[in-house]
C-alpha positions in Angstrom: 1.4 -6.5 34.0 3.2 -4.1 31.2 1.2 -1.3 29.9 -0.3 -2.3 26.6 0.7 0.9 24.1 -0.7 -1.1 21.0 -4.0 -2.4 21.4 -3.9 -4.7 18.5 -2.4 -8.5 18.5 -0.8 -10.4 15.3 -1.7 -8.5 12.5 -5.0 -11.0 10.1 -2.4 -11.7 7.5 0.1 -13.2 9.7 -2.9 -14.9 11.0 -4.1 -16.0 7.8 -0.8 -17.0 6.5 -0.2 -19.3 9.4 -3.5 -20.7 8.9 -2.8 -21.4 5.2 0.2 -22.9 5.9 -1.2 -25.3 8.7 -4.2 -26.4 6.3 -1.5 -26.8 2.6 -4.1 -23.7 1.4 -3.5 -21.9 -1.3 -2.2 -18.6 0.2 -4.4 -15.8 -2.0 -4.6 -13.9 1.7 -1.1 -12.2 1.8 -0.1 -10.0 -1.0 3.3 -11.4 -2.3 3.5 -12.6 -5.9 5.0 -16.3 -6.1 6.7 -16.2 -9.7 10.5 -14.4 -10.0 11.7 -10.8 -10.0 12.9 -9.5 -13.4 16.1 -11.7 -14.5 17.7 -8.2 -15.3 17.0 -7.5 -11.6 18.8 -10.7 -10.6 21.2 -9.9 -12.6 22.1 -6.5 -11.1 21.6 -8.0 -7.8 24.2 -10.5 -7.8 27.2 -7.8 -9.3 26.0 -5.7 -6.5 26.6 -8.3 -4.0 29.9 -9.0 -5.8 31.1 -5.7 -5.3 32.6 -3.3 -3.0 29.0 -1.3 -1.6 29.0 -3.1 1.6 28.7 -0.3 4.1 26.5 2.4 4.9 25.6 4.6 2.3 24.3 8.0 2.8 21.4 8.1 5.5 18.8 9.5 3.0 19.9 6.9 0.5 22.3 6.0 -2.3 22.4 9.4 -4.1 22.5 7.1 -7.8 19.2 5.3 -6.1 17.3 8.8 -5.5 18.8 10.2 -9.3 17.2 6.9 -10.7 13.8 7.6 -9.1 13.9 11.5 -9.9 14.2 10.4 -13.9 11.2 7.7 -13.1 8.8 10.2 -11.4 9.4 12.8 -14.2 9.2 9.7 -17.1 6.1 8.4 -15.8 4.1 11.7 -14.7 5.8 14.7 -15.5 6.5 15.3 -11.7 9.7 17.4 -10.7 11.4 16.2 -7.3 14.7 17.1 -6.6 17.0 14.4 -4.9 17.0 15.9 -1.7 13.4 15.6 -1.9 13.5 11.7 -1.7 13.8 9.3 1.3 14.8 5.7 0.7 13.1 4.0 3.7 13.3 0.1 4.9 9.6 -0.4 3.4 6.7 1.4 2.5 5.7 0.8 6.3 8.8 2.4 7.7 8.0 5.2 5.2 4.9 6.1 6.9 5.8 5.4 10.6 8.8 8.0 10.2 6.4 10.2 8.6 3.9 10.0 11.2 6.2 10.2 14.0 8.0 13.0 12.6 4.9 15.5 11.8 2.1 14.7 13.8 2.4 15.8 18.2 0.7 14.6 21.0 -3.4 15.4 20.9 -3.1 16.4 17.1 -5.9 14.3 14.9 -5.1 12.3 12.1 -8.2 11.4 9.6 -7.8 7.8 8.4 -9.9 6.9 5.6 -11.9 3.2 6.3 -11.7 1.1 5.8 -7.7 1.2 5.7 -4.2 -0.5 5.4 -3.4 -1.8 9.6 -0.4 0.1 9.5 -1.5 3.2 9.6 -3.1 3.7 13.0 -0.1 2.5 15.4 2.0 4.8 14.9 -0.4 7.6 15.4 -1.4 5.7 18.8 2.3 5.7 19.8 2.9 8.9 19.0 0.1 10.0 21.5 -2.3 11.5 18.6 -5.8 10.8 17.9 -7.1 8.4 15.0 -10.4 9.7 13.3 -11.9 7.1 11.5 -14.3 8.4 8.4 -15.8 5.7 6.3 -15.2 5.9 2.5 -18.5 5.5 0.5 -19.8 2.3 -0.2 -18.3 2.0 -3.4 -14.9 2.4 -2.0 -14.7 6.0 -2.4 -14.1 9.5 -1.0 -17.2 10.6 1.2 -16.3 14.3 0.7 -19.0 15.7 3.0 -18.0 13.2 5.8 -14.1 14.2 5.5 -14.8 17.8 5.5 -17.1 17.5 8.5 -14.3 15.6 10.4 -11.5 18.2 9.6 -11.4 20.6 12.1 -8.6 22.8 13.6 -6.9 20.0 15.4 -6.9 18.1 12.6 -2.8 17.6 11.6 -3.1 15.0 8.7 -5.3 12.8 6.4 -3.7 9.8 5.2 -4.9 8.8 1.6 -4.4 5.7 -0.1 -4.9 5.0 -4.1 -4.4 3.1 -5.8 -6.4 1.2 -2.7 -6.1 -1.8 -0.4 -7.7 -3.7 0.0 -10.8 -2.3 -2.6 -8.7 -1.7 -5.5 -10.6 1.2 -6.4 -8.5 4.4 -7.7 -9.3 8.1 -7.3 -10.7 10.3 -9.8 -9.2 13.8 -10.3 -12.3 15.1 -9.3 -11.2 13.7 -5.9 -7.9 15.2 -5.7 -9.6 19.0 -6.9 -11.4 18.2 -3.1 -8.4 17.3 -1.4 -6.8 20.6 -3.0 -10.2 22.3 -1.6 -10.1 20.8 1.5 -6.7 21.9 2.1 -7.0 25.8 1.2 -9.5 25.5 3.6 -7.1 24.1 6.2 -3.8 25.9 6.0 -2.2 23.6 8.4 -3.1 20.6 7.6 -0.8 17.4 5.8 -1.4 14.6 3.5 0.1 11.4 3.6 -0.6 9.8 0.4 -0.3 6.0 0.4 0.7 5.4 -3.5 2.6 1.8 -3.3 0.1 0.0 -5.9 1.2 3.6 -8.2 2.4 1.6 -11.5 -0.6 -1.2 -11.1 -3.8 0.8 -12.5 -6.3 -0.8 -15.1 -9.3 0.8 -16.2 -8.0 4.4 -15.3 -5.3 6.0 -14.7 -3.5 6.8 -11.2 -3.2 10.3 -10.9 -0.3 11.1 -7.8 -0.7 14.4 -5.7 2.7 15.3 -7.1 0.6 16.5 -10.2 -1.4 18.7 -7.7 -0.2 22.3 -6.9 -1.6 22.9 -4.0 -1.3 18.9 -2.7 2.7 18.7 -3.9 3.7 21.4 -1.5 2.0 19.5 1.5 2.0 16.0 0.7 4.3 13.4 2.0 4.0 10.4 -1.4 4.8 7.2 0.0 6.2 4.2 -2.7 7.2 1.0 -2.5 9.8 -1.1 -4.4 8.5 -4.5 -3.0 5.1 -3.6 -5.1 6.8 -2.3 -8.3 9.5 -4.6 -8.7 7.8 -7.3 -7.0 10.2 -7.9 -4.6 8.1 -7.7 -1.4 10.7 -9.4 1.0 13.4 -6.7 0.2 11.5 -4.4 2.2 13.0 -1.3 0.4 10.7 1.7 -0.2 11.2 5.2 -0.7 9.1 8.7 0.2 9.1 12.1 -1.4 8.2 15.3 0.3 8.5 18.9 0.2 11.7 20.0 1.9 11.0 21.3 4.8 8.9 18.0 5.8 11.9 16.0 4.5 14.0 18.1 7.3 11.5 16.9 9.9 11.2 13.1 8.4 14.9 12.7 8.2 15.4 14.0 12.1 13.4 10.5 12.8 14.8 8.1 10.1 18.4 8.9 11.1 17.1 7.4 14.3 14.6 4.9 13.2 17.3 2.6 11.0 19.7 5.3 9.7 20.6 3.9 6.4 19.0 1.2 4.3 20.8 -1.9 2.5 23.5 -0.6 0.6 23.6 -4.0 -1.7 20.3 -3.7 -3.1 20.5 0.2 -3.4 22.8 -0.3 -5.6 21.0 -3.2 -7.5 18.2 -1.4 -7.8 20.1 2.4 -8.8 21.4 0.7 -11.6 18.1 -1.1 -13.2 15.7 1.5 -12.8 16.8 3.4 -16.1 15.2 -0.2 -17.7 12.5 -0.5 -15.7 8.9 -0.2 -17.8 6.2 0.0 -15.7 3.3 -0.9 -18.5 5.1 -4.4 -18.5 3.8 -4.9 -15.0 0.8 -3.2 -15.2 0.0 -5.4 -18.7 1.0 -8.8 -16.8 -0.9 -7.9 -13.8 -4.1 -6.9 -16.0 -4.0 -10.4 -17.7 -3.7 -11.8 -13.7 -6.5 -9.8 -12.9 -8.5 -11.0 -16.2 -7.8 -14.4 -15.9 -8.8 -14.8 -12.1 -12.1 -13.0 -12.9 -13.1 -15.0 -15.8 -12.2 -18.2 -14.1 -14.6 -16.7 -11.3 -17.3 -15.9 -13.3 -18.8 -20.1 -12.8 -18.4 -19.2 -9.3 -20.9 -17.7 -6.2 -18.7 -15.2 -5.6 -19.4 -11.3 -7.1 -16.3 -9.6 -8.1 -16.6 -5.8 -6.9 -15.0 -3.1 -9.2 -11.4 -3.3 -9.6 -9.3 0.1 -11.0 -5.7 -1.0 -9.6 -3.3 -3.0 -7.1 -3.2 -7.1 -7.4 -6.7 -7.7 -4.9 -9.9 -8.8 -5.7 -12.4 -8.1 -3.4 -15.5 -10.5 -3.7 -18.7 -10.7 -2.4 -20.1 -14.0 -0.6 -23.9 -12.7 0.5 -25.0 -15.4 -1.9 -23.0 -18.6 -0.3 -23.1 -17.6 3.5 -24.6 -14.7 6.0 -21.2 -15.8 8.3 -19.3 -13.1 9.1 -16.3 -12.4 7.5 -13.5 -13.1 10.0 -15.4 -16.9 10.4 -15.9 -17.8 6.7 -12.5 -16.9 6.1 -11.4 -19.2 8.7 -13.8 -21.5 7.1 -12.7 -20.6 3.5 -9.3 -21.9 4.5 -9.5 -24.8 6.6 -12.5 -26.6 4.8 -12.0 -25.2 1.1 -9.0 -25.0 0.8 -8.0 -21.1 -0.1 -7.1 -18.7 2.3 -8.3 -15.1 1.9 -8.5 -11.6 4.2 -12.1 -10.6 5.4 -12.4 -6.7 4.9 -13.8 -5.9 8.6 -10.5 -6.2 9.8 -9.6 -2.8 7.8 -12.2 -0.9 9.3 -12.1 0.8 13.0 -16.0 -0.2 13.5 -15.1 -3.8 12.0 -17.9 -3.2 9.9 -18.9 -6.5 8.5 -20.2 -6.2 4.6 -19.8 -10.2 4.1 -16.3 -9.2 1.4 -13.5 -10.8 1.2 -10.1 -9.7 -0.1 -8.5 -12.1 -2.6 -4.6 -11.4 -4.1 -4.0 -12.5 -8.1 -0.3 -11.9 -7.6 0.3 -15.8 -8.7 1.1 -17.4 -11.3 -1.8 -19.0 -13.3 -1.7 -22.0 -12.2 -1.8 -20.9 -9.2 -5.0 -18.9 -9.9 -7.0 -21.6 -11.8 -6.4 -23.9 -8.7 -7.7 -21.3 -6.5 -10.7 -20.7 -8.4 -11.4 -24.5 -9.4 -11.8 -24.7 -5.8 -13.7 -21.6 -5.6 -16.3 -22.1 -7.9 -16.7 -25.3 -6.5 -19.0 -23.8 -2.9 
């Protein structure tokens, strides 16, 4: 029998997809939206693929691409990167994996805040490194006294995540002044900073460790395009990091996939100067409303929701069935399929929520919660 180096099997949303699709439920499990990118988008998409950029471009991306997202860092946040300080990557997930693999050794510990994104941990299991699993607070939140307390002198890297999947829940500045704290405290250790939901905030305002003196000069910022253009199955993401952790990243990346598609570089290099991301963040707001009102009829409590295009609801008053079941449950009998929320955390701590997406149309969302408000 081969050695098993990743514990886990098919990731819960492949799972849940499938199970969607078997049963004709709606699909509110993934997190894809279902309506059309930006016509513009199309647009510049089709004269990219009718022109001559059909080869590799430059492995750290199309220099146009990383110019375009220098101007949208500085136009939305102030930030000041320089192009060599940005990565185009095949995904946000690629993005991290390089990072990971680049920075972290064998027997270093990696703090991963729970419960968390299931990308995040295989890499630093491949890489030979130790996962330390701290629980965020039960509002979704940094547990400051916990992180500190797991920090310690082997510790290599915390990976952060806000805004944050699957709660939704954004960090305060208050919580960055801790990171900043936490690393004077540490001088060796790294952030990874998990921003892809960056442009889709509601009640606050996302704050990015860019804007952070002390965090900028040690924090790898992850994005994704798939989120902000809502283009999920491009796969094309991008990170920024300090130089001499860009050095390091790019040793792996050259490696990893080299260069990233050349067409939709291009596409996107050339409509990023119109790019507006209140547009989004206004139509994902009125998703976000509309699903929630349309819930209010329903059992289900909707937890707090500062950012990112999930819902996470509450079903102690319908069922004491844990999560991973009534999901199953949700989806073959009710007819909507959604993640549970142990799956995110290392203990599979089981708090009876469930994470819903609102990146559909409204149809889409009524039907969902017609059916909803119907248990």
């Amino acid at each position: 029998m081969l050695p098993q180096k990743i514990p886990n099997g098919p990731s819960i949303f492949s799972v849940m997809s499938q199970l969607a699709n078997q049963y004709g439920a709606i699909n509110l499990a993934q997190g894809f939206p279902n309506f059309p990118i930006d016509e513009r988008l199309q647009e510049a998409v089709a004269k990219a693929a009718r022109g001559s950029g059909h080869q590799y471009v430059h492995y750290q991306g199309l220099p146009a691409l990383r110019e375009a997202i220098q101007e949208l860092i500085f136009r939305n946040g102030g930030s000041k990167v320089t192009t060599h300080q940005i990565l185009i990557t095949a995904g946000a997930t690629q993005a991290i994996f390089s990072a990971i693999q680049a920075l972290v050794s064998k027997g270093d510990e990696v703090v991963v805040l729970d419960p968390c994104y299931d990308c995040y941990e295989t890499p630093i299991l491949l890489i030979g490194a130790n996962p330390v699993h701290v629980e965020l607070s039960g509002e979704f939140l940094p547990d400051w006294e916990a992180i500190n307390q797991a920090v310690n002198s082997n510790t290599k890297m915390i990976i952060i995540n806000t805004p944050h999947n699957p709660s939704g829940r954004v960090w305060s500045t208050s919580d960055f002044k801790e990171l900043e704290a936490l690393l004077l405290k540490h001088p060796n250790l790294l952030v990874l900073s998990d921003e892809v939901y960056e442009y889709l905030t509601y009640e606050c305002q996302h704050n990015s460790t860019r804007q952070f003196e002390v965090l900028n000069e040690r924090t790898v910022v992850v994005s994704s395009f798939g989120k902000s253009l809502q283009a999920t199955g491009w796969k094309i993401g991008y990170l920024t990091a300090p130089e001499a952790l860009m050095n390091e990243i790019l040793r792996v990346h050259q490696f990893l996939v080299f260069s990233v598609n050349s067409v939709m570089q291009n596409a996107i290099a050339s409509y990023l100067p119109s790019f507006n991301p209140e547009t989004i963040r206004s139509e994902y707001h009125a998703r976000k409303t509309t699903f929630n009102e349309a819930l209010l009829l329903s059992r289900f409590r909707c937890l707090p929701c500062d950012g990112t295009y999930f819902q996470t609801v509450d079903y102690t008053s319908i069922s004491t069935t844990n999560d991973v079941d009534f999901c199953h449950w949700l989806t073959v009998e009710k007819g909507v399929a959604a993640i549970p929320l142990s799956v995110f955390y290392d203990s599979k701590k089981d708090l009876k929520h469930i994470r819903l997406c609102f990146a559909k149309d409204d149809e889409t969302l009524i039907n969902a919660a017609s059916k909803l408000c119907k248990i």
